[in-house]
C-alpha positions in Angstrom: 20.2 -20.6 -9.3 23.5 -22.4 -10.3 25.4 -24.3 -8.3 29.0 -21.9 -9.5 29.9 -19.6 -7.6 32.5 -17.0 -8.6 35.2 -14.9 -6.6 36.2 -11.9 -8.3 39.6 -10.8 -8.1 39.8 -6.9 -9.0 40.3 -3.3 -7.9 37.3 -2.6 -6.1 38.9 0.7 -4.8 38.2 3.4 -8.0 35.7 3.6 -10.8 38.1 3.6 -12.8 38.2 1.3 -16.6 39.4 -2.6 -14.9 37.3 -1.4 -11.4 33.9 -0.8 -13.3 34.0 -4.2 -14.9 35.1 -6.2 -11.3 32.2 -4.4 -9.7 29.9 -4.7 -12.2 30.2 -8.1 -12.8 30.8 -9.1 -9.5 26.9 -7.5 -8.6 25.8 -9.6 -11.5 26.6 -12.5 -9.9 25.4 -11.5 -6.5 22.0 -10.8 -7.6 22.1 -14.3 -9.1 23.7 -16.0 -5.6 26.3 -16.7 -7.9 28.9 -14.2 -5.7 31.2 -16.2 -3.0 33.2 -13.3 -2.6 36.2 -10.5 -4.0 39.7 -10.2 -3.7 40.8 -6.3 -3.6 43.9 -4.8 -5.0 43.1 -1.6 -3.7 43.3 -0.4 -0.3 39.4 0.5 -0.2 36.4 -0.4 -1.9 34.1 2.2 -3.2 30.6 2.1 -4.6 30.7 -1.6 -3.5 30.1 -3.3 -0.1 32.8 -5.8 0.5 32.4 -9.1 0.4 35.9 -11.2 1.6 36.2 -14.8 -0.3 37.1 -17.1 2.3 39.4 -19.9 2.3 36.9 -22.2 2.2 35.9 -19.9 -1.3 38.7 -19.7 -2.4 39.2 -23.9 -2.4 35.8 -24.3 -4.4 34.5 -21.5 -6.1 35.9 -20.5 -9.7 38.2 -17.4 -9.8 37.5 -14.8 -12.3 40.7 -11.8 -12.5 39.5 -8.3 -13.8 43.1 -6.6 -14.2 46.5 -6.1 -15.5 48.2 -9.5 -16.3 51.1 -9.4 -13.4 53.1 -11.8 -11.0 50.5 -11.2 -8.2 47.4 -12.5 -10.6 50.0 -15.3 -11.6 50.0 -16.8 -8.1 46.5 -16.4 -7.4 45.6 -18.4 -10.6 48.3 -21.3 -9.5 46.7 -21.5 -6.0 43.3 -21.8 -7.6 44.5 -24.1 -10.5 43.8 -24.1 -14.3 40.5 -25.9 -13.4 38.7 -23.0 -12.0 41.1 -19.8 -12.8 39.4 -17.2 -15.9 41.6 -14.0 -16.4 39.6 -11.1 -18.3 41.8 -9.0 -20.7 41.8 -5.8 -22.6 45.0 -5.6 -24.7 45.6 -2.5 -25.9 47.1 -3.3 -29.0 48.4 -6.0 -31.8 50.5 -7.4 -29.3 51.1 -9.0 -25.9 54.6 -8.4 -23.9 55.9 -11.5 -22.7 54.9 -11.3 -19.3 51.3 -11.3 -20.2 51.5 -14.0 -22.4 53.0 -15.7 -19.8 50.7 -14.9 -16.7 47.8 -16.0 -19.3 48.6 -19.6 -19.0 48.6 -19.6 -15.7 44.4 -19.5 -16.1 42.4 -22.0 -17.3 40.0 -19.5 -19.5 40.3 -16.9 -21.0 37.7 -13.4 -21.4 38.0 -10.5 -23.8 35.6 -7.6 -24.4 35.6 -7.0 -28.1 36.9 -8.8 -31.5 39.7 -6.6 -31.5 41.0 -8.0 -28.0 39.9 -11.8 -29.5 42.2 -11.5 -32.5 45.4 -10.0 -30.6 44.6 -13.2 -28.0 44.5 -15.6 -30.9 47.1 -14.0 -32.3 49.9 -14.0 -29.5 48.9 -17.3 -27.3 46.9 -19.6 -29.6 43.6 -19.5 -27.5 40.1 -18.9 -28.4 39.2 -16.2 -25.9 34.9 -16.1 -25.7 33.7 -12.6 -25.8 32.0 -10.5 -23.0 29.7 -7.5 -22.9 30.6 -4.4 -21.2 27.9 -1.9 -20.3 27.1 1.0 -18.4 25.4 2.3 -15.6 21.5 3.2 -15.9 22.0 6.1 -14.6 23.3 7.6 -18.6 20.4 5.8 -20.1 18.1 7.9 -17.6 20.0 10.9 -18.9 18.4 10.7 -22.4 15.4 12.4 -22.6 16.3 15.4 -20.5 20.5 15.2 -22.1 18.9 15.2 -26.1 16.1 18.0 -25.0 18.8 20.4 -23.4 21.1 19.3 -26.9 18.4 20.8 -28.9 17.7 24.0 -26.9 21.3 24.9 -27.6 22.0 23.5 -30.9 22.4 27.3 -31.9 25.1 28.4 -29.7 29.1 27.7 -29.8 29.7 24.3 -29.1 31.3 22.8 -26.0 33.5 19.9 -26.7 34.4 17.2 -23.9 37.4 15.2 -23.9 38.2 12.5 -21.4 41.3 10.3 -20.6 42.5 8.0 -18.5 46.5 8.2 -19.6 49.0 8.7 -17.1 51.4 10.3 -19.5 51.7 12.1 -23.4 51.7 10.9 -25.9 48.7 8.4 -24.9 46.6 5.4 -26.4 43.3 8.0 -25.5 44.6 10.9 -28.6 44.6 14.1 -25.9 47.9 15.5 -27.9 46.8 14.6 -30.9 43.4 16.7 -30.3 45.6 19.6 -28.8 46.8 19.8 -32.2 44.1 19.7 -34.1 42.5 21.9 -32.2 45.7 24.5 -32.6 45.1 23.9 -36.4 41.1 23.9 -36.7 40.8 27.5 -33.8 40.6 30.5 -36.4 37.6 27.6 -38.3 35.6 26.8 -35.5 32.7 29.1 -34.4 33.3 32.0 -32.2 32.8 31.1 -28.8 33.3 27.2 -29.1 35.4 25.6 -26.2 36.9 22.7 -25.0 37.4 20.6 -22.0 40.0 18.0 -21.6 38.8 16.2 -18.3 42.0 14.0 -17.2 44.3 12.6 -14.4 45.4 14.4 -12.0 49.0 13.0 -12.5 48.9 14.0 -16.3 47.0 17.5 -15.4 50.5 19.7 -15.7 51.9 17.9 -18.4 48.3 18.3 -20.7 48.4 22.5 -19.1 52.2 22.5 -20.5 50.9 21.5 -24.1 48.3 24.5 -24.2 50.2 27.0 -22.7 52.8 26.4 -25.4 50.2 26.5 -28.1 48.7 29.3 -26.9 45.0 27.7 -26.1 44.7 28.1 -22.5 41.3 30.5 -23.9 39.7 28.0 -25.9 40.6 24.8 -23.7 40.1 24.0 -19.7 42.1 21.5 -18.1 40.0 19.5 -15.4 41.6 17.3 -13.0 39.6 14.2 -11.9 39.7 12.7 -8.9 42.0 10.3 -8.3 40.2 7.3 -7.7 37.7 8.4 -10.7 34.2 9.9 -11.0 30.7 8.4 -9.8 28.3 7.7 -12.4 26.4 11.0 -11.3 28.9 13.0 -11.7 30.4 11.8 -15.2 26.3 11.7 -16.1 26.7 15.3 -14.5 29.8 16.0 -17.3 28.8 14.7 -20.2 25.6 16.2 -20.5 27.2 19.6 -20.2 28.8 19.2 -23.5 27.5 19.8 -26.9 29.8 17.2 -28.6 32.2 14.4 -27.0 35.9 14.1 -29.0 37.7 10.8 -28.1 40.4 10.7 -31.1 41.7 6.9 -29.4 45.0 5.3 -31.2 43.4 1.7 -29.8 40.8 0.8 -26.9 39.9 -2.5 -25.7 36.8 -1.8 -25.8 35.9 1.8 -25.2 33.8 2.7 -22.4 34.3 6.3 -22.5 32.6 6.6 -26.2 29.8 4.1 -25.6 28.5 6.9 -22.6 28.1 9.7 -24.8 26.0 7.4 -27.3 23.9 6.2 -24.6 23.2 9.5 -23.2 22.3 10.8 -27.1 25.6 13.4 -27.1 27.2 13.2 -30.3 30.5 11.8 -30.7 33.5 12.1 -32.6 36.0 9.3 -32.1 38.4 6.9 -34.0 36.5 3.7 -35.9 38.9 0.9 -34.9 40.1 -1.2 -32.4 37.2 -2.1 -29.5 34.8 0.5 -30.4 34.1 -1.0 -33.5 32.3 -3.8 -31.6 29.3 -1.1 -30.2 29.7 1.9 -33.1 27.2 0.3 -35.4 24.3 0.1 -32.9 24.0 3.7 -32.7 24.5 4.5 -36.8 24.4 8.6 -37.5 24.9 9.3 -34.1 28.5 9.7 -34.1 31.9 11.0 -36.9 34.2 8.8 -37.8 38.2 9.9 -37.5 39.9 7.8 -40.3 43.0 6.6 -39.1 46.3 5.7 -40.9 49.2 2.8 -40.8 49.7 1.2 -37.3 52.4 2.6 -35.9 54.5 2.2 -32.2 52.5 3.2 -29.3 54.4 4.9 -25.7 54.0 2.8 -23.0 52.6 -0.6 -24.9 53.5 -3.4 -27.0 52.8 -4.0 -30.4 51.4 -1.7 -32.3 48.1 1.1 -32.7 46.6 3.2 -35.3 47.9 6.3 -36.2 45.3 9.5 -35.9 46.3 12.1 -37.8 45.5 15.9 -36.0 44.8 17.3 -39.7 41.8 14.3 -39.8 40.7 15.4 -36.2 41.3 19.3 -37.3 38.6 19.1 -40.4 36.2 17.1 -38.2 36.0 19.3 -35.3 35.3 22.6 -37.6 32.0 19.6 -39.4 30.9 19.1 -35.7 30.7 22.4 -34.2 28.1 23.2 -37.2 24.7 23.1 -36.3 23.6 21.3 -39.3 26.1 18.4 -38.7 25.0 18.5 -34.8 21.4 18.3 -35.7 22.0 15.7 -37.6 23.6 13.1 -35.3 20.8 14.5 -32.7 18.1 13.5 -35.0 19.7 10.2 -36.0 19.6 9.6 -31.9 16.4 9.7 -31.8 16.1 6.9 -34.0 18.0 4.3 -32.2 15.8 1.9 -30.6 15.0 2.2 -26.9 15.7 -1.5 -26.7 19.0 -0.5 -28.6 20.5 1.7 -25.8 18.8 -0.6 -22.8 20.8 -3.5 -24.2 24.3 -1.6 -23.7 23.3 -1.4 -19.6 25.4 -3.7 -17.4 22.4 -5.3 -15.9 21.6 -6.5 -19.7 25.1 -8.5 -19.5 24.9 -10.6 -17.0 23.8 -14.2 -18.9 26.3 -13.5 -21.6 28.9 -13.3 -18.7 28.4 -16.8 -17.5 28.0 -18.4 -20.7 31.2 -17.3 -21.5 33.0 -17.7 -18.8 31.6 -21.3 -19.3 32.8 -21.4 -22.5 36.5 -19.9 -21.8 37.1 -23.0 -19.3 35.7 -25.3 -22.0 38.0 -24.3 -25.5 40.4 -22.2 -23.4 
């Protein structure tokens, strides 16, 4: 057991993107007694039993941040020091706003979940930035057998396409308009019967119905609302398996969590091959369609710049993945990936690599 212990500052409150990684790493370090306790940001904590860093914590343990760069993570990390203080981060893009860069000096280290999220670091601040695994629950990994054999009994039927997103607002980073489109553009190609559901935030639910009432696809697509404070792993487990194919057309992810549970689970996926994702994409090879994007381009809501994903691209590639020789394809290349493959993308795989960097952040940060 190692003497460093760890308080995790985070939203403990939702299982949504920055939550799932506090959580997760923070029962890492608990089943290594490496936990001295969290900081919340939320008013609840769900799926996780509190554990309150005390003062006495908070004067000798290392603090590690899992969220948004802001004034309020600022002032913890100046309380803590430089000596002890780690801030995880996920840019979205080429670019850091001034604030963030900012904020990141406050810390003495440095965490970032894919090459893509390394080079904007390096890029805007001038620090090295040691690379950390993110995983998923077990729970999709479980899914496989009985997920791929369902896949298969229904290969010959219309397809049922799954969309998820986390945006709060269109146009987004996670391609829902740009999919709208292409689905407008690909409907009188795909096979009759095929559908679509767009699963998304409750806060964006009106704006996405808006889009496909004007485009007349309110009987091809459904708009779900999630819950608020996200899903459980049993029910997105519970989602994706009830879809044929998973489209994720993503300008730019940190990392991309929502395309690495469709490969785990052995759905096929269609999705963007840049940014974060192109960290995990290559372990499962066949498995998923490429969308080729174009020039990088302004993104709403972010600095710096994205990809561009062109709705013609996503159009052509939608009518190739509702056939059933293109879906039996990436089904049979699932069942080629190594078991060992898909258990090494589980959070409880990602522990060690964690700590080391987390050691290594303090040390060239």
């Amino acid at each position: 057991m190692s003497d460093i212990r760890y308080v995790v500052a985070g939203h403990f409150g939702t299982t949504l993107s920055y939550a799932t990684i506090a959580k997760n790493v923070a029962m890492g370090f608990a089943r290594r007694g490496m936990l001295a306790g969290t900081i919340n940001f939320d008013d609840a904590y769900v799926g996780f039993d509190r554990v309150q860093a005390s003062n006495e914590d908070m004067a000798m343990a290392r603090l590690l941040c899992v969220t948004l760069p802001g004034h309020h993570v600022e002032q913890l990390a100046e309380y803590v020091g430089q000596a002890r203080s780690i801030l995880y981060m996920s840019p979205n893009t080429d670019d850091l706003s001034e604030e963030t860069r900012r904020v990141s000096w406050a810390f003495g280290g440095i965490v970032t979940p894919s090459q893509f999220c390394e080079h904007t670091v390096l890029r805007c601040t001038g620090r090295v930035s040691p690379r950390v695994p993110l995983g998923v629950a077990p729970e999709f990994l479980d899914a496989f057998d009985a997920t791929t054999a369902a896949l298969r009994e229904r290969v010959a039927e219309p397809p049922r396409f799954l969309h998820m997103s986390t945006d709060g607002f269109l146009p987004g980073r996670k391609g829902t308009d740009v999919l709208l489109d292409a689905i407008t553009l690909a409907r009188h190609r795909l096979p009759p019967g095929s559908r679509f559901t767009l699963h998304v935030l409750p806060g964006i639910q009106f704006d996405v119905r808006t889009y496909c009432n004007d485009r007349e696809l309110d009987d091809i697509v459904e708009v779900v609302a999630g819950k608020s404070r996200g899903l459980s792993d049993a029910e997105l487990v519970t989602l994706v398996a009830a879809h044929d194919v998973v489209v994720q057309p993503s300008r730019c992810e940190g990392f991309g969590i929502t395309q690495l549970l469709p490969l785990v689970m052995g759905v096929p996926l269609v999705t963007t091959h840049s940014t974060g994702m192109t960290d995990f994409l290559g372990s499962f090879p066949g498995c998923w369609m490429p969308i080729r994007h174009s020039a990088m381009a302004t993104l709403d809501g972010e600095d710096g710049n994205a990809p561009q994903v062109s709705p013609g691209e996503v159009a052509d590639l939608l009518v190739l993945a509702a056939s059933r020789t293109m879906r039996e394809s990436m089904l049979k290349y699932q069942g080629l990936v190594p078991s060992a493959t898909r258990q090494s993308w589980l959070w409880s795989e990602c522990a060690d690599a964690w700590i080391q960097a987390l050691d290594n952040s303090l040390t060239h940060g």
